[in-house]
RODO-2510 file (C-alpha; in nm, 4 decimals, decimal comma):
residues 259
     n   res          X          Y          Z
     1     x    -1,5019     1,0247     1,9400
     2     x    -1,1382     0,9169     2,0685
     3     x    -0,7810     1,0040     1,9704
     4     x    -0,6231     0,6733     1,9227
     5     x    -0,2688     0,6623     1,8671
     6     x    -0,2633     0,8851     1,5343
     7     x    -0,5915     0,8830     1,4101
     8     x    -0,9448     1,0115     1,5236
     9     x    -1,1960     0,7259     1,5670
    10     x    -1,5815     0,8433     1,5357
    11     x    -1,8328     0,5617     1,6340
    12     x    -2,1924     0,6121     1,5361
    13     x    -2,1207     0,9542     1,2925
    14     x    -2,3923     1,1711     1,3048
    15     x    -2,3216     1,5180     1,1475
    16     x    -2,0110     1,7409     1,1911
    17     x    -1,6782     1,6677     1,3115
    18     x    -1,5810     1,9294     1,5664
    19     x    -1,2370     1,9257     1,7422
    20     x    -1,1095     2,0309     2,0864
    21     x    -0,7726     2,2244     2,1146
    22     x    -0,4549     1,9989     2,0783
    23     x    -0,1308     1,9969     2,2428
    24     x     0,2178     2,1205     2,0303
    25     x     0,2466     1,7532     2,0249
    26     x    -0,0453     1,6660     1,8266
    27     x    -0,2006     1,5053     2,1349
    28     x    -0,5612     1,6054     2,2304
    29     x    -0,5464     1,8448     2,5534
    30     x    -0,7537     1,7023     2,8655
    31     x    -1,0821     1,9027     2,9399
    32     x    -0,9100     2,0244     3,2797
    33     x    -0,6215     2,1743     3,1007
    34     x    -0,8163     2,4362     2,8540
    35     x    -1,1986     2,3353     2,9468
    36     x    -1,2492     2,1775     2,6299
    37     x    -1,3604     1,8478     2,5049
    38     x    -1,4365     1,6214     2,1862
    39     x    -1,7349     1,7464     2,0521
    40     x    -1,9839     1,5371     1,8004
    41     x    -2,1591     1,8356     1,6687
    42     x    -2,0311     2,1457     1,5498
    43     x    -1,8015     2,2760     1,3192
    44     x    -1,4192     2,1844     1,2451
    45     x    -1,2048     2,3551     1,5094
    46     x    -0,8086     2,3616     1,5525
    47     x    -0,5910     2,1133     1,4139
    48     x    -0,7353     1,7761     1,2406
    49     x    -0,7526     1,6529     0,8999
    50     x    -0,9019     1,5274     0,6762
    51     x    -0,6980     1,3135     0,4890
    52     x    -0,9156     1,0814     0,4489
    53     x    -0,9094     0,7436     0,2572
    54     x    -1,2373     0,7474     0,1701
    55     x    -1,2605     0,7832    -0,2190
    56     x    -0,9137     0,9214    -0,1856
    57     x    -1,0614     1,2661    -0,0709
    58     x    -0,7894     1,3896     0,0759
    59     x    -0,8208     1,7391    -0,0484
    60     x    -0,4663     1,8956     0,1133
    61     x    -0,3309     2,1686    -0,0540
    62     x     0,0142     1,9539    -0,0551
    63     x     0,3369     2,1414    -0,0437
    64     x     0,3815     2,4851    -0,1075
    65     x     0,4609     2,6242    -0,4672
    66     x     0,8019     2,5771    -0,6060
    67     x     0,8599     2,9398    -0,5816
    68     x     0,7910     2,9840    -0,2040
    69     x     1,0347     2,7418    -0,1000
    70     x     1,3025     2,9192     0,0834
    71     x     1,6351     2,8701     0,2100
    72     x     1,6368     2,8087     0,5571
    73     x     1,7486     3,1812     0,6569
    74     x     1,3504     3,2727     0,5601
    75     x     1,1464     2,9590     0,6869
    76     x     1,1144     2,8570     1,0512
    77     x     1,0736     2,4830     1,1089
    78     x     0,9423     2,3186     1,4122
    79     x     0,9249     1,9589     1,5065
    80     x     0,5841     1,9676     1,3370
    81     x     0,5047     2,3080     1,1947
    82     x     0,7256     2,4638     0,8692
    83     x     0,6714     2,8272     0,7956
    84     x     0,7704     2,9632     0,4939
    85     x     0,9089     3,3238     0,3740
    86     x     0,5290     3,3919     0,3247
    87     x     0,3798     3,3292     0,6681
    88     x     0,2153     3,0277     0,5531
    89     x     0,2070     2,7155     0,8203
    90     x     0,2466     2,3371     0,6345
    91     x     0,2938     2,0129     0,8638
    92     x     0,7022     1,9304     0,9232
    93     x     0,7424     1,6148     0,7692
    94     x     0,4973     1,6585     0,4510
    95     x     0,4590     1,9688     0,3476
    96     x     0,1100     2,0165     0,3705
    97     x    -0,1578     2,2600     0,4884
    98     x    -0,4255     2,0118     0,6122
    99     x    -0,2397     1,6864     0,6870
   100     x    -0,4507     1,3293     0,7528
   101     x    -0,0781     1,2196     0,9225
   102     x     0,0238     1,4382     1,1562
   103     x    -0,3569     1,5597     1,2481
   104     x    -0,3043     1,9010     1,1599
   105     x    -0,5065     2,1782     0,9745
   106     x    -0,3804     2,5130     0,9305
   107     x    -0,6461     2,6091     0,6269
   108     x    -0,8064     2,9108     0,8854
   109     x    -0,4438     3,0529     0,9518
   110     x    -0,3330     3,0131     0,5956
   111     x    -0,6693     3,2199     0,4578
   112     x    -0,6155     3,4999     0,6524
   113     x    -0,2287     3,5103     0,5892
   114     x    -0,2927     3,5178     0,2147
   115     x    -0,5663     3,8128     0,2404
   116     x    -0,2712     4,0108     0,4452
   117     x     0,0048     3,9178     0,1947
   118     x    -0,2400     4,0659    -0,0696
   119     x    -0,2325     4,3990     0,1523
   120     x    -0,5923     4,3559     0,2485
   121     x    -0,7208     4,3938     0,6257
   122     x    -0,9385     4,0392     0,6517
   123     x    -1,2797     4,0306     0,8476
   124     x    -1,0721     3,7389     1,0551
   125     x    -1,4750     3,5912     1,1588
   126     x    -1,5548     3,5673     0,8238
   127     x    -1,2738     3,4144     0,6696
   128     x    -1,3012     3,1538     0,9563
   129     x    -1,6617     3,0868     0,9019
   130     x    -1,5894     3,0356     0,5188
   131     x    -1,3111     2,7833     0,6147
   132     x    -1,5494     2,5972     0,8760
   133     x    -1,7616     2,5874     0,6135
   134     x    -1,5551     2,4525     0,3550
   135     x    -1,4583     2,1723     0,6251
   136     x    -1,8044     2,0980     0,7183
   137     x    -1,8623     2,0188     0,3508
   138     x    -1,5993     1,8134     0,3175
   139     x    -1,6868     1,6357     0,5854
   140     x    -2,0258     1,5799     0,5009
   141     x    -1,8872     1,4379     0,1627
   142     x    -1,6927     1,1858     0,3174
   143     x    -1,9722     1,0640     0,5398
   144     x    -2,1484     1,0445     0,2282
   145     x    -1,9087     0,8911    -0,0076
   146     x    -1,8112     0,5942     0,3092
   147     x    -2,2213     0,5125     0,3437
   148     x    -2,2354     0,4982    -0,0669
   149     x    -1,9580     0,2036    -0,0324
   150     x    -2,1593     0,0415     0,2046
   151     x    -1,9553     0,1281     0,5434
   152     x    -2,1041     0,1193     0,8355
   153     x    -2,0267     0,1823     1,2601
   154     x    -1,6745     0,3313     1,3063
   155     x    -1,5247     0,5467     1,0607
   156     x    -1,1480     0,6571     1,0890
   157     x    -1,0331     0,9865     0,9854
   158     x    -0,6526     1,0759     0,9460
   159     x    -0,3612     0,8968     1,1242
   160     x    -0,0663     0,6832     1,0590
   161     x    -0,3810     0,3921     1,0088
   162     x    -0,3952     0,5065     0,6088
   163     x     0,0041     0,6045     0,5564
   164     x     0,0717     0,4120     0,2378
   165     x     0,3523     0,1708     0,2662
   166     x     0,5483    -0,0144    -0,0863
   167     x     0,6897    -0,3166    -0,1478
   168     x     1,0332    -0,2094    -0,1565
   169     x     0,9300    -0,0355     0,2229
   170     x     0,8018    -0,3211     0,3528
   171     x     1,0696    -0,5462     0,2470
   172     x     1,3135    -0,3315     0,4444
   173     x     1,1325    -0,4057     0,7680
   174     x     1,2658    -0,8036     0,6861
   175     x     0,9472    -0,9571     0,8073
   176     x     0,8293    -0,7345     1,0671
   177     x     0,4638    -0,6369     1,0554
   178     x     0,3886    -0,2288     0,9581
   179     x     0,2531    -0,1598     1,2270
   180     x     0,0039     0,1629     1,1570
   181     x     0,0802     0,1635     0,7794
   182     x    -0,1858     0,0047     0,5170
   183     x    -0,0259    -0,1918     0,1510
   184     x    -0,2639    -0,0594    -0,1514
   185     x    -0,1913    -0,2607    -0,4380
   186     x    -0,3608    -0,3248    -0,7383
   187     x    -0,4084    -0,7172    -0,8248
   188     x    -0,2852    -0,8209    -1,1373
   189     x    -0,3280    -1,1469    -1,2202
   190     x    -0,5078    -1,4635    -1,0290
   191     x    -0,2485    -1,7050    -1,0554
   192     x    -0,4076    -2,1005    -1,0937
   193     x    -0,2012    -2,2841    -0,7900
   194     x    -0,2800    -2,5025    -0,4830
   195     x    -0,3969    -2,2030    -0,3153
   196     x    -0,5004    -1,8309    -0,3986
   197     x    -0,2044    -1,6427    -0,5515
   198     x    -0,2213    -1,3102    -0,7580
   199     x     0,0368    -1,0873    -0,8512
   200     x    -0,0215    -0,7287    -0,7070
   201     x     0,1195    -0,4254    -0,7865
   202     x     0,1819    -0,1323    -0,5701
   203     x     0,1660     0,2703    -0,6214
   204     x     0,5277     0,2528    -0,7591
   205     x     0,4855     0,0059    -1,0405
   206     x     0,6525    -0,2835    -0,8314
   207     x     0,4822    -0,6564    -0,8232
   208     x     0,4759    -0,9053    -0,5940
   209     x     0,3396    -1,1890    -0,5154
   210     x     0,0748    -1,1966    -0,2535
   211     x    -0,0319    -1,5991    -0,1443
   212     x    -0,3337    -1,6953     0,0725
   213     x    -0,2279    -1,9889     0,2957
   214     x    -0,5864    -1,9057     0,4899
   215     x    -0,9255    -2,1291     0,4844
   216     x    -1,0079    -1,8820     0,2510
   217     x    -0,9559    -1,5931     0,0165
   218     x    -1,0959    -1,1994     0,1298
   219     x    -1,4559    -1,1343    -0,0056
   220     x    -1,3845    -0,9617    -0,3786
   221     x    -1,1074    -1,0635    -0,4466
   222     x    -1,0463    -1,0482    -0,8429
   223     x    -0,8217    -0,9346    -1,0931
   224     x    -0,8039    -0,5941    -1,0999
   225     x    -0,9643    -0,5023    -0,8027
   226     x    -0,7705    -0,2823    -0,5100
   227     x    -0,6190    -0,4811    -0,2227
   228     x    -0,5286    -0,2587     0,0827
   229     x    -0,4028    -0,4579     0,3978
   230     x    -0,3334    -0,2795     0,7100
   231     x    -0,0410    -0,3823     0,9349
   232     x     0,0863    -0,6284     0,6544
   233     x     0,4541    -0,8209     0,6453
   234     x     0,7037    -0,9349     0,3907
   235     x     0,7859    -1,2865     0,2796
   236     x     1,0439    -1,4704     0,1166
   237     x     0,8716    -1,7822    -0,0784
   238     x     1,0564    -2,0917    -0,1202
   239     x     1,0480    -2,0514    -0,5163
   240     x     1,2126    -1,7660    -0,4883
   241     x     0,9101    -1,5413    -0,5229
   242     x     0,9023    -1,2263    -0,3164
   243     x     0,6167    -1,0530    -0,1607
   244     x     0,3495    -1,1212     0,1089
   245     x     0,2046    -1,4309     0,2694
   246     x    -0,1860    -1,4339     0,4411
   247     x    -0,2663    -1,6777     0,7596
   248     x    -0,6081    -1,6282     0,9328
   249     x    -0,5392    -1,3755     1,1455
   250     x    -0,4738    -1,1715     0,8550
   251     x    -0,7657    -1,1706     0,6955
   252     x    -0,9692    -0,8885     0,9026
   253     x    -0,7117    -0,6493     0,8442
   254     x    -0,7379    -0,6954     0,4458
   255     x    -1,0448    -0,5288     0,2423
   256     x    -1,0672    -0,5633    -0,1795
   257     x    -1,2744    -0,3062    -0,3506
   258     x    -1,2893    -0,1710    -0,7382
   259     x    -1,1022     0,1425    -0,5835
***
């Protein structure tokens, strides 16, 4: 297992995902600094996610009740930890407990925060086992729902790889690749042309048009099926159309599946 700019790569999974400290900046911290390292085997330790893509089982708690936000004289907010008036630790920039994008998990902290805001003393080993636990069955049922759609070798777990991008955010980059971000839309309609066009719709109800000027057209492609294309770019068709144009080198980055 490697942390590869934003996202933990696991080659060959066998069992449980078990993670080494990490640095304040998300980064994993060399063995020599804390005498740790990336485990295969184990159970979930310190900060990493789970926001997975895998059958969208990204099971983050999400941001915190509309009655514990707080004005900023009772929340603390670091560059990538928010604490509300409660005690309770979400990621910065989303909000959330257990955060795929920023690679950090604060379920263990959160658990025993809650049983002290409820005035009880917590048995602090057991209420990290029972979060472990929780994680190692999550994890299990991503391993199992990624081998039931047929994936196989390296699976990805987290990171900026499988931060949703939309039309309208892509066509502000003018062009330029996403680097790191994936386009999930939903194809419309296959439209009869020269070459393989369909009109795709993203998250936010906005279509596009999405033309294949390859040799070919990605394997399941169909009407209704989901299109998700990492690292994808904007285009401006002659016609006036607006949306996304594939080459060849394209093509490896872009998967179609029923979900």
């Amino acid at each position: 297992m490697a942390y590869d700019g934003g996202r933990w790569v696991l080659s060959e999974w066998e069992g449980v995902l078990a993670m080494g400290p990490l640095a304040p900046d998300g980064t994993d911290v060399p063995p020599s600094a804390e005498g740790g390292e990336w485990q295969a085997s184990g159970r979930t330790r310190g900060r990493g996610d789970l926001g997975l893509t895998v059958a969208a089982l990204d099971s983050s708690p999400g941001a915190p009740p509309e009655d514990d936000v707080t004005s900023d004289s009772e929340s603390e907010e670091a560059d990538d930890m928010y604490t509300d008036r409660n005690g309770m630790c979400y990621c910065t920039e989303h909000r959330r407990e257990r955060c795929g994008v920023c690679c950090f998990d604060f379920t263990v902290m959160n658990n025993m925060r809650r049983a002290e805001n409820r005035g009880q003393t917590p048995d602090y080993d057991a209420v990290a086992h029972a979060s472990y636990d929780a994680a190692d069955a999550e994890m299990r049922a991503v391993v199992q729902a990624y081998a039931a759609e047929g994936g196989s070798g390296t699976l990805e777990l987290g990171g900026d790889t499988y931060k949703p991008i939309t039309w309208d955010e892509l066509r502000e980059l003018r062009g330029a690749p996403a680097t790191g971000r994936t386009l999930e839309v939903r194809v419309q309609e296959l439209v009869p042309f020269l070459r393989v066009t369909c009109e795709c719709k993203d998250r936010k109800g906005k279509v596009r048009t999405i033309a294949f000027y390859s040799s070919r057209a990605p394997d399941g492609l169909r009407q209704g099926c989901v299109l998700r294309w990492r690292n994808p770019h904007y285009h401006w068709f002659m016609g006036g159309q607006e949306g996304a144009r594939v080459e060849d080198d394209d093509l490896q980055s872009i998967t179609c599946s029923s979900e």
